[in-house]
C-alpha positions in Angstrom: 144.9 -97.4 115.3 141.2 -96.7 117.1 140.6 -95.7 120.3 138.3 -97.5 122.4 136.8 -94.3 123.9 135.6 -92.8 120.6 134.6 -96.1 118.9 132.5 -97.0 122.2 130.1 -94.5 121.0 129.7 -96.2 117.3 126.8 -99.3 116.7 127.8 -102.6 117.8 128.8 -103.3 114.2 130.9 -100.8 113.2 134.4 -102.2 113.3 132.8 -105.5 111.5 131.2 -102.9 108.4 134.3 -101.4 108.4 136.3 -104.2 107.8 133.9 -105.7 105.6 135.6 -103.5 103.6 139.1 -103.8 103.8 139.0 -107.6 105.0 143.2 -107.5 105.2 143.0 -104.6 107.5 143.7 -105.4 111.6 143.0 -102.8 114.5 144.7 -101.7 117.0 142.9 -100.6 120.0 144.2 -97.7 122.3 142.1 -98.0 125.6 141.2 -94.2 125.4 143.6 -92.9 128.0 145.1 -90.1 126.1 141.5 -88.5 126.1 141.9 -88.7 129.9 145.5 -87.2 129.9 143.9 -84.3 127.8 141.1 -83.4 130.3 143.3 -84.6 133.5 141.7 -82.2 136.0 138.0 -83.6 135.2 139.1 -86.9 136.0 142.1 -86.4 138.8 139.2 -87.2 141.6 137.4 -90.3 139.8 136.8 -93.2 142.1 138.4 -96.7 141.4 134.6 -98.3 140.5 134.7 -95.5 137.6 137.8 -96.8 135.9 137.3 -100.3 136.7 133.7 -99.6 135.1 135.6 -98.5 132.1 137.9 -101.1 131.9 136.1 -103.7 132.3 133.9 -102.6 129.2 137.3 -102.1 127.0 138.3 -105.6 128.0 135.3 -107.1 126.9 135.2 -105.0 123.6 138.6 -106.2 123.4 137.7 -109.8 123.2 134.1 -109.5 121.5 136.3 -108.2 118.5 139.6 -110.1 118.9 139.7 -111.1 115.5 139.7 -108.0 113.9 142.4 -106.7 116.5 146.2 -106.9 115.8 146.7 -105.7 119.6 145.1 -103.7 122.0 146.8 -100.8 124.6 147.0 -100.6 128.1 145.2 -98.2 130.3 148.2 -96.0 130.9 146.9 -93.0 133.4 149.3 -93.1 136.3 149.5 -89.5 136.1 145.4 -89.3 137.2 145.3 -92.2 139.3 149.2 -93.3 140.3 152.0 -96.0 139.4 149.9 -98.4 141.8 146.7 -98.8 140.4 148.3 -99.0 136.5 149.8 -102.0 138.2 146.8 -103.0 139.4 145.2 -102.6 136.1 147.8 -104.3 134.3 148.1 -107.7 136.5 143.4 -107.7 136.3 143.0 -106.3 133.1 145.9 -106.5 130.7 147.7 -109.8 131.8 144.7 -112.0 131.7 144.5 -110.8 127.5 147.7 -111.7 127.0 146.9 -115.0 128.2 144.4 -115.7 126.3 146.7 -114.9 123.4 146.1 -111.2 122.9 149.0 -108.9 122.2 149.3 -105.8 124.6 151.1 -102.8 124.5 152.4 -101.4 128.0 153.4 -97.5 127.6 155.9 -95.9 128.9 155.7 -91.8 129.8 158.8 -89.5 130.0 157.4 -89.0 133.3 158.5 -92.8 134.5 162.2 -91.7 134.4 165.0 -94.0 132.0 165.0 -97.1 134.8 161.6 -97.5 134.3 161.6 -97.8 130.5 164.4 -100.7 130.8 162.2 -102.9 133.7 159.2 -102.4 131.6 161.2 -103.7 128.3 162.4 -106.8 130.7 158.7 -107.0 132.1 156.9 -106.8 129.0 157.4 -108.5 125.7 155.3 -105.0 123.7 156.4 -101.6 124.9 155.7 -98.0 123.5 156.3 -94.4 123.8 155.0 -91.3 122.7 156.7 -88.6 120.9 153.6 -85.9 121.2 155.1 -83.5 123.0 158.3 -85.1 124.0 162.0 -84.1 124.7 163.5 -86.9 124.4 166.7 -86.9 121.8 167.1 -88.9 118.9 169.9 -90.1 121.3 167.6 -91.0 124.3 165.4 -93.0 121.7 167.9 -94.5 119.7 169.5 -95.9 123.8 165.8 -97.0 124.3 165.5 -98.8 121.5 168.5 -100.4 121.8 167.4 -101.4 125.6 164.5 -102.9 124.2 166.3 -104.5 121.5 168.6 -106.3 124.2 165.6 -107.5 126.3 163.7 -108.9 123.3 161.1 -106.0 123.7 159.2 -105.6 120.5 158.1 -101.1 120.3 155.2 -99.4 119.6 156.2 -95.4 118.5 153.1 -93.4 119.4 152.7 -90.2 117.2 156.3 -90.7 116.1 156.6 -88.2 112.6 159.8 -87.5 112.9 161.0 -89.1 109.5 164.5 -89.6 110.4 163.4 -91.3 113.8 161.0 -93.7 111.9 163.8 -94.4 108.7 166.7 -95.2 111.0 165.1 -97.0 114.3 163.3 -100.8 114.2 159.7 -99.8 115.4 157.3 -103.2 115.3 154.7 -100.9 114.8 154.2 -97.0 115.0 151.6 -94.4 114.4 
C-alpha cells in the first residue's frame, strides 16, 4: 500500500527502481485522502479546480504505472468537500479506470451510516473500510461483511490489526 500524495514527491522512477527489486511485488495506490482528513480545516474551503488539479494528476500516475499497480483507491473526502462531488469524482475519475480494466476501491466512512455501506457493496464490485479510529463492533463488521459477501462485493480492511477481525473475516485484501 502507497499513497499517491507522498510518492508524488519521489523521481519519476521510483516505483519502477523499487520494483526492480522485488519484481513479484504489486502496489496499491491510496489517492492521498487520508492526509486531507488529517489536516481537514486547511483544506475545508479548497475550490473544485484544486481537487480536480489533484485528481487528474493521480489518475494519470495511476495509468503511467498501471502495471506495477494491483489497484488504486478512490478519492474519498466527502467530509471536506460533500457526498456530491465524491460522486462526481467517482463517475469522471474512478469509473473511467475501471473501464479501462483498473481495479478500484470505493470507501466507505462510519460517517455514511449502515444503508450506505450496503448500496455501495451493490454499486461497487471493491469496497473498504477503515478501522483507525472506529467503533464499529466485531458484530457491525462481521454484518458488513456478510452484506458484501451477498452482493458479490470483494473488501478492502484499511488499518484493520485487530487479529481476531483479520483471522475470522474474508478480507480480499487489508492493510
Amino acid at each position: 500500500l502507497v499513497s499517491y500524495h507522498y510518492i508524488q514527491q519521489k523521481p519519476t522512477d521510483f516505483i519502477r527502481r523499487r520494483l526492480d527489486e522485488n519484481p513479484h511485488v504489486k502496489l496499491m495506490i491510496v489517492s492521498g485522502a487520508h492526509t486531507f482528513h488529517a489536516k481537514e480545516d486547511a483544506f475545508i474551503n479548497k475550490p473544485l479546480s484544486f481537487w480536480a488539479n489533484y485528481l487528474a494528476r493521480y489518475v494519470r500516475f495511476v495509468r503511467e504505472n498501471n502495471e506495477f499497480i494491483f489497484a488504486c483507491v478512490e478519492f474519498d473526502i466527502a467530509n471536506i468537500v460533500g457526498f456530491d462531488k465524491v460522486d462526481y469524482f467517482r463517475e469522471k475519475y474512478f469509473e473511467p479506470l475501471k473501464k479501462e480494466g483498473i481495479l478500484v476501491c470505493y470507501v466507505w466512512h462510519e460517517y455514511d451510516g449502515e444503508d450506505h455501506w450496503e448500496e455501495m457493496c451493490k454499486r461497487f464490485d471493491y469496497v473498504g473500510f477503515s478501522l483507525v479510529n472506529s467503533s464499529l463492533s466485531e458484530a457491525q463488521i462481521t454484518k458488513m461483511v456478510n452484506i458484501a459477501r451477498r452482493e458479490g462485493a470483494l473488501i478492502h480492511g484499511f488499518a484493520v490489526t485487530r487479529v481476531n477481525i483479520m483471522s475470522k473475516l474474508p478480507f480480499f485484501t487489508g492493510d
